[in-house]
Backbone as CSV, one residue per row, in Angstrom:
resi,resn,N_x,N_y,N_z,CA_x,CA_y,CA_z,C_x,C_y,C_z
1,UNK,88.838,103.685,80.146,90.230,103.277,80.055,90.701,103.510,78.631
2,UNK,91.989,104.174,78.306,92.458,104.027,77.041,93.215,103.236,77.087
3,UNK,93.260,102.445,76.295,93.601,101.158,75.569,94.896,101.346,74.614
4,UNK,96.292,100.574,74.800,97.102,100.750,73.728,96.984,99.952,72.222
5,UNK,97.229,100.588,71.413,97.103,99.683,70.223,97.866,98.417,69.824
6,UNK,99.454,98.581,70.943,100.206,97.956,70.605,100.295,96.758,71.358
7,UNK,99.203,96.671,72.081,98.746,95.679,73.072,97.919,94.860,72.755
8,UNK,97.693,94.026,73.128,95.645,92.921,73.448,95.323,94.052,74.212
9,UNK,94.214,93.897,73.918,93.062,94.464,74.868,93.143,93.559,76.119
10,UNK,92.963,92.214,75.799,92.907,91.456,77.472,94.048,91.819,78.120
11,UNK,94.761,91.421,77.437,96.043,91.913,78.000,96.290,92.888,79.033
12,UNK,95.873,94.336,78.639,95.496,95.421,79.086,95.003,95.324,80.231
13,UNK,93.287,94.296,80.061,92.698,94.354,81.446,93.213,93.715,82.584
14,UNK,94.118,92.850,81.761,94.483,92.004,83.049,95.374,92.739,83.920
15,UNK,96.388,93.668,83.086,97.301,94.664,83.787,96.602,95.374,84.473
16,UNK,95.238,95.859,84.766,94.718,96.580,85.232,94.448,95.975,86.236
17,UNK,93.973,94.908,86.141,93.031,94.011,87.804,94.767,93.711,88.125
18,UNK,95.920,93.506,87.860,96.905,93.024,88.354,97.162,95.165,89.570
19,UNK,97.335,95.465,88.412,97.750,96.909,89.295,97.017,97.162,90.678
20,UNK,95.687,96.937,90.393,94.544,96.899,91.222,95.256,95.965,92.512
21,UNK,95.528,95.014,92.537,96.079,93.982,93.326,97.184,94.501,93.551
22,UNK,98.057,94.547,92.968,99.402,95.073,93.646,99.168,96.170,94.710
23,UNK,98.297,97.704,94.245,97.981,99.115,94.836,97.217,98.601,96.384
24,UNK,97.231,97.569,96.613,96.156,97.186,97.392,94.479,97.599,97.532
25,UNK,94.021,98.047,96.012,92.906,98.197,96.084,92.055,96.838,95.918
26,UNK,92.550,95.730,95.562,91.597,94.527,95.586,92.867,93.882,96.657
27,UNK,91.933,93.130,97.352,91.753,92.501,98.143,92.646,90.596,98.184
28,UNK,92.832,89.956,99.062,92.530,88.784,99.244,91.253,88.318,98.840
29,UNK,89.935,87.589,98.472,88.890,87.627,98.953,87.741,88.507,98.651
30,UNK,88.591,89.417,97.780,87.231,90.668,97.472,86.964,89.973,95.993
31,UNK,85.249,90.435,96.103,84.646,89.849,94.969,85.448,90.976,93.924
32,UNK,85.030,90.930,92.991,85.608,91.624,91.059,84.453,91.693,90.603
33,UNK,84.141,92.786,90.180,83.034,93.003,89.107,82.813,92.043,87.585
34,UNK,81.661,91.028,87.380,81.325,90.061,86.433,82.092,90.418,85.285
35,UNK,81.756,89.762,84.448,82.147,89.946,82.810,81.464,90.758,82.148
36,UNK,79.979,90.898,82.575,79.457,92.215,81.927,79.522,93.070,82.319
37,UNK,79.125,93.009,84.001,80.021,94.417,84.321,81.374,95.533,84.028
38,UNK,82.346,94.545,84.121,83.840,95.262,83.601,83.340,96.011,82.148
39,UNK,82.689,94.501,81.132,82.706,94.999,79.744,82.200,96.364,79.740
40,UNK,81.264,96.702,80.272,80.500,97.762,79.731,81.107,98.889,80.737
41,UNK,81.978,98.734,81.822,82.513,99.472,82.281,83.622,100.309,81.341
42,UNK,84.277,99.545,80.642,85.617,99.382,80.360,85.131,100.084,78.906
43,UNK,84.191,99.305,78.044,83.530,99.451,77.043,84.188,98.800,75.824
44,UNK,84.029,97.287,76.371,84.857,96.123,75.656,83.530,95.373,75.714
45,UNK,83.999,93.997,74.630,83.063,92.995,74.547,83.393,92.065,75.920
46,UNK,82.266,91.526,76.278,82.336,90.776,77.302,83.290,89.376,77.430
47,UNK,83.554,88.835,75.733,84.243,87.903,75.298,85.554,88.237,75.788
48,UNK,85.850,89.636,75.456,87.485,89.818,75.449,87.498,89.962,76.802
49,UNK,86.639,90.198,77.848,86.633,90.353,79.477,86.977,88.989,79.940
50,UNK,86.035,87.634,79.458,86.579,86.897,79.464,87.491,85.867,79.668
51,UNK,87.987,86.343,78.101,89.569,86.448,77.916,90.478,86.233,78.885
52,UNK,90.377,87.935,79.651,91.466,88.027,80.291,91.190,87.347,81.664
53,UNK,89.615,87.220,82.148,89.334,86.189,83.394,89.922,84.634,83.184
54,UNK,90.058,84.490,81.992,90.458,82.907,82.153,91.630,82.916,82.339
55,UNK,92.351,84.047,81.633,94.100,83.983,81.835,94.423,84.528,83.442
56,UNK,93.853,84.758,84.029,93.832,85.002,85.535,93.430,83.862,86.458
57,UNK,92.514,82.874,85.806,92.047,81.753,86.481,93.098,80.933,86.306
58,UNK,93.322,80.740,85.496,94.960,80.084,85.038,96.384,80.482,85.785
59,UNK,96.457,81.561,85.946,97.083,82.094,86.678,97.356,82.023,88.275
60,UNK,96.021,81.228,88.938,96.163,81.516,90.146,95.460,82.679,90.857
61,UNK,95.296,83.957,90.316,95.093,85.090,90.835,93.425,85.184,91.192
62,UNK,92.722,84.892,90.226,91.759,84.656,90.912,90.783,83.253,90.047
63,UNK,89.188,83.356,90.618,88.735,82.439,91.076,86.850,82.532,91.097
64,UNK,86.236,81.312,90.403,85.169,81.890,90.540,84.528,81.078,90.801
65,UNK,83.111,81.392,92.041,82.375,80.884,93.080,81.428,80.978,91.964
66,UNK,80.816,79.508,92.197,79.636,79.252,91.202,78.320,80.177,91.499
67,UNK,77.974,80.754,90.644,76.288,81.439,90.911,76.693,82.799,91.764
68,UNK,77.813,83.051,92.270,78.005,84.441,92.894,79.087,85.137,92.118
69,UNK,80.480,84.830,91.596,81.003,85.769,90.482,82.517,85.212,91.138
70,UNK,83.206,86.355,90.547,84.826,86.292,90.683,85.665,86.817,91.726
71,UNK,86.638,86.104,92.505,87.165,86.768,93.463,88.247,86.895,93.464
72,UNK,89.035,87.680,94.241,90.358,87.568,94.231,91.181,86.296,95.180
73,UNK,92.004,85.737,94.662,92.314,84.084,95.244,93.825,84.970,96.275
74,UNK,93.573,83.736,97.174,95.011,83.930,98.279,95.843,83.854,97.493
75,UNK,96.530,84.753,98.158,98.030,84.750,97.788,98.585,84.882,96.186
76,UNK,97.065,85.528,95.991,96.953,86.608,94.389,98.176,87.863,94.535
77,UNK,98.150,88.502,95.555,99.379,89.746,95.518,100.618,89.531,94.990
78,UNK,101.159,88.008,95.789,102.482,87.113,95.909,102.579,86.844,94.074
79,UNK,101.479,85.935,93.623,101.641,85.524,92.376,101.667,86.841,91.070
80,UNK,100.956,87.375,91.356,100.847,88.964,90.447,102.574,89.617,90.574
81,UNK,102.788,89.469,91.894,104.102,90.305,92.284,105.349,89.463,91.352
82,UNK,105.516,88.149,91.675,106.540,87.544,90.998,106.364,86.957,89.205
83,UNK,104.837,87.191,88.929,104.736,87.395,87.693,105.389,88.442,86.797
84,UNK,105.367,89.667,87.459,105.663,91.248,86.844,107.099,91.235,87.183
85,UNK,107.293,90.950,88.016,108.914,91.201,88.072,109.311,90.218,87.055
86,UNK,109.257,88.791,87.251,109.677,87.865,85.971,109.417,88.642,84.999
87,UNK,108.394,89.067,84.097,108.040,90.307,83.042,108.920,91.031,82.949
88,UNK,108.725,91.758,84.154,110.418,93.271,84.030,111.461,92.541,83.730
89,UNK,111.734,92.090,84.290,113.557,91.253,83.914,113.475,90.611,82.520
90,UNK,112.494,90.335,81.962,113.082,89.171,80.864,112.427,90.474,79.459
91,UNK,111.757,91.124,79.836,111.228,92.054,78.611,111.675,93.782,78.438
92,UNK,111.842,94.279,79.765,111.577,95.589,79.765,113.443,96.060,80.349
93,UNK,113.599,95.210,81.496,115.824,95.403,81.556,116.156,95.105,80.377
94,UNK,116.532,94.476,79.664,117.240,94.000,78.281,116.709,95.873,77.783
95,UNK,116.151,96.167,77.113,115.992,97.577,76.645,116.533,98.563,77.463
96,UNK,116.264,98.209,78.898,116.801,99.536,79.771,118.316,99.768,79.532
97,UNK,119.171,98.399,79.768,120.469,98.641,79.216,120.777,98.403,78.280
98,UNK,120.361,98.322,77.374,120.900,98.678,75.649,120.617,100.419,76.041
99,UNK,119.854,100.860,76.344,119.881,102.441,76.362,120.545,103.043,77.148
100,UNK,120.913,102.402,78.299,122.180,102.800,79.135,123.554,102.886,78.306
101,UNK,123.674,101.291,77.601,125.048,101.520,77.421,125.019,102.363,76.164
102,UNK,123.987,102.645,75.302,124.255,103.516,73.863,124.182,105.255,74.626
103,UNK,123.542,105.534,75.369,123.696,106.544,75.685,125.307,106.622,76.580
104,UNK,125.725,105.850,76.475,127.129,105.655,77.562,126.925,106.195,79.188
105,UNK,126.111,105.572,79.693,125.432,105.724,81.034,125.508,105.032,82.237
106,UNK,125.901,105.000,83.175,125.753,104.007,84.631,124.602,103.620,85.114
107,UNK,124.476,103.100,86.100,123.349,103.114,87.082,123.830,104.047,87.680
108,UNK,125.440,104.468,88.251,125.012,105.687,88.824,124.879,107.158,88.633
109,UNK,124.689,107.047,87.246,124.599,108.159,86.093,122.942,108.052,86.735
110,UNK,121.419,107.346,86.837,120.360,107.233,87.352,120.337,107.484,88.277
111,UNK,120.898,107.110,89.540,120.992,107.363,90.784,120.668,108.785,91.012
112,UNK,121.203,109.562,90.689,121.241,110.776,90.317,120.084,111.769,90.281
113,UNK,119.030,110.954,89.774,117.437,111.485,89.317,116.604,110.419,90.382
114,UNK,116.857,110.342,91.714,115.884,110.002,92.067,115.016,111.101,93.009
């Protein structure tokens, strides 16, 4: 995985197991590869893997079964889904239209390019 600079690293991973969840490649219920696993997958410290497992446990999204590892928790898709959109709207629109209106642009000036 390349990694942005302008990011956390956890950060990062968590966007990744979130994408993962959204794409429907993880599951309701499907186990997640450990903390050392990812790390050395990823080729991060296991701390910063972590990291981003606790901010996911916190989250709701997932969940971990004592002595067997991490899973993905119900109704992880739902919470991931209205997390990122809250995200889009409060971080990433505010920029979209400041560049709309400096470029002097519509939405249906976009429309256009789909």
């Amino acid at each position: 995985m390349d990694f942005n600079k302008n990011k956390p690293i956890y950060l990062q991973i968590v966007d990744l197991i979130y994408e993962k969840i959204l794409s429907g490649e993880f599951h309701e219920g499907d186990r997640i590869l450990s903390v050392r696993e990812l790390g050395i997958e990823l080729g991060v410290n296991p701390n910063t893997v972590m990291r981003s497992f606790e901010l996911m446990q916190r989250n709701g999204v997932i969940a971990t079964k004592r002595g067997i590892g991490f899973y993905i928790c119900e109704n992880a898709k739902q919470i991931v889904l209205n997390e990122q959109k809250k995200d889009f709207i409060e971080n990433e629109l505010p920029a979209f239209f400041k560049k709309l209106e400096l470029y002097g642009m519509t939405i249906e000036d976009i429309k256009k390019y789909k």
